[in-house]
N, C-alpha and C positions, 0 to 999 in steps of 0.2 A: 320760545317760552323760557322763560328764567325757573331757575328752582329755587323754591320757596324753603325756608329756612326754619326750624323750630320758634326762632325769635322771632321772625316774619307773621307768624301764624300768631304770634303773642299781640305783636303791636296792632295786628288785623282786628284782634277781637277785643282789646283796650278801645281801638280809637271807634270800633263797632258801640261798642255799652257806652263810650260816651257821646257821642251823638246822641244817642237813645234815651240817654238817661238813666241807669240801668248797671248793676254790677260784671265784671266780666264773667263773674261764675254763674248768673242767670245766663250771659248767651250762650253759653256751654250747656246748661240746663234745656234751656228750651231747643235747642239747634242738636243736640245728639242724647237726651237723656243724662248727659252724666255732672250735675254740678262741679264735682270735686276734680273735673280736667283741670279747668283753670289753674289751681293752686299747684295740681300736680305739674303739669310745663312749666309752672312759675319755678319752682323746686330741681328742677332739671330733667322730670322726667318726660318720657314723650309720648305721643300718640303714632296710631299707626296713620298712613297715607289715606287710606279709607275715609276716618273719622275725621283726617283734616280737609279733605275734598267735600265732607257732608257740611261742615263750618263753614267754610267759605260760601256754599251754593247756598244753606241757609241763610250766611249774613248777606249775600248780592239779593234772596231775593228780597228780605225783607228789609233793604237799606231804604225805601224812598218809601214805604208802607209806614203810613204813623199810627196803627194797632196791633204790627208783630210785635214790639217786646215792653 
């Protein structure tokens, strides 16, 4: 298993919202409660391990679901 990067997690949930349709601060919204992650990783700052493992398992489940986001 590779380790996953703060930028990794960025371009995760960019090419997430576009698929979808959808800003990337909605799938931060919907997938952990907190809009204003987005902006803040965009900015430099980070999230813990936790909330990026909650992102990902929200974006894999609802990547082929066309009513998650």
């Amino acid at each position: 298993m590779t380790a996953m990067t703060q930028n990794d997690l960025i371009q995760e949930i960019e090419a997430f919202a576009a698929r979808r349709g959808v800003a990337p601060a909605t799938v931060t919204s919907r997938a952990v409660g907190n809009s204003r992650l987005y902006s803040r990783m965009k900015s430099g700052g980070g999230c813990t391990l936790a909330i990026a493992e909650r992102l990902r398992a929200w974006m894999a489940k609802y990547d082929d679901d066309e009513v998650a986001a």
